[in-house]
N, C-alpha and C positions, 0 to 999 in steps of 0.2 A: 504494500500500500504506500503510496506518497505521500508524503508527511504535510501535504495540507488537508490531505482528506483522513489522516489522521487528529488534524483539529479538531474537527466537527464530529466524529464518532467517541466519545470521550464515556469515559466509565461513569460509574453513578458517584456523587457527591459522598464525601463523607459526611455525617451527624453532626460534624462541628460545621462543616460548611454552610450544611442546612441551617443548623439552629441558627446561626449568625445571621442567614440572608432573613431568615422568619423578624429575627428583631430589629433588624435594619428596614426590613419593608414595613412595621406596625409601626416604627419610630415614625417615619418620614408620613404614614398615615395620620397619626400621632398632630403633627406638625401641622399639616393641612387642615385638619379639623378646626384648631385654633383653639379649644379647648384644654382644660386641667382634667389629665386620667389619674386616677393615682396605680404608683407605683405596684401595689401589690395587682391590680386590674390588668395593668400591661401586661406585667408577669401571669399571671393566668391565661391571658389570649396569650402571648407565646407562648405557653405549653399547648396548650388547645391546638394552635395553628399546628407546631410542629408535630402534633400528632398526626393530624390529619395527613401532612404533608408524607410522611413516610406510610403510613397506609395507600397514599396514593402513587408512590416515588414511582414505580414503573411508568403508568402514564403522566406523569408529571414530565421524567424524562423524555420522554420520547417529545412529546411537545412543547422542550422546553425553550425553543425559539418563535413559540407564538404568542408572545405576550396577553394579544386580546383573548385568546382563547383561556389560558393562565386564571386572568381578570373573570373571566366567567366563572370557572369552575371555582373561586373565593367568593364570588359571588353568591353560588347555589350552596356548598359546601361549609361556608363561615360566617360571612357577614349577618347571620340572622341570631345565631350563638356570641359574637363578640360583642352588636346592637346590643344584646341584652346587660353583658355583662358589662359594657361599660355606661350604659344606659344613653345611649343617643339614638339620633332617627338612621334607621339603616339606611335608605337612601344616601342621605349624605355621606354615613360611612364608605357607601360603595361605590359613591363619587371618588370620595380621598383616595380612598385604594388605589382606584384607578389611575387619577395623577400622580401617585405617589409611584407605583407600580409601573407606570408607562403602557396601559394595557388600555 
């Protein structure tokens, strides 16, 4: 194989990757919102999130150059569980995501 089409074929994330990119994308969600979460909230959506996300890592990976698609399935999959727990209107929350997220 040629070693740019070894770029693009790339093995699955380790756990710390993951959890990183999970609190990096609630942070910047976080941000957008323009809101006060407390501390102990975020930390339960990243666990929450990163569950999910390794329950779903196979199709994750595989589509993980399509951002909007990405944004959906946080869409279906979280934003109705995070709305709660941090108490705002989902919508908006799955507005932020989205900018924050690029999806």
């Amino acid at each position: 194989m040629k070693p740019s089409a070894q770029k693009h074929n790339s093995d699955y994330p380790s756990a710390r990757k993951i959890r990183r990119a999970c609190e990096n994308e609630l942070y910047r969600t976080v941000k957008r919102l323009g809101i006060y979460i407390a501390k102990d909230r975020i930390t339960q959506a990243e666990k929450l999130y990163f569950q999910k996300v390794i329950l779903n890592l196979q199709w994750i990976h595989e589509n993980f150059s399509n951002r909007k698609l990405l944004s959906d399935w946080w869409d279906e999959n979280l934003s109705a569980e995070i709305a709660e727990l941090w108490e705002v209107d989902r919508n908006k929350l799955c507005t932020a995501f989205r900018d924050a997220f690029g999806g």
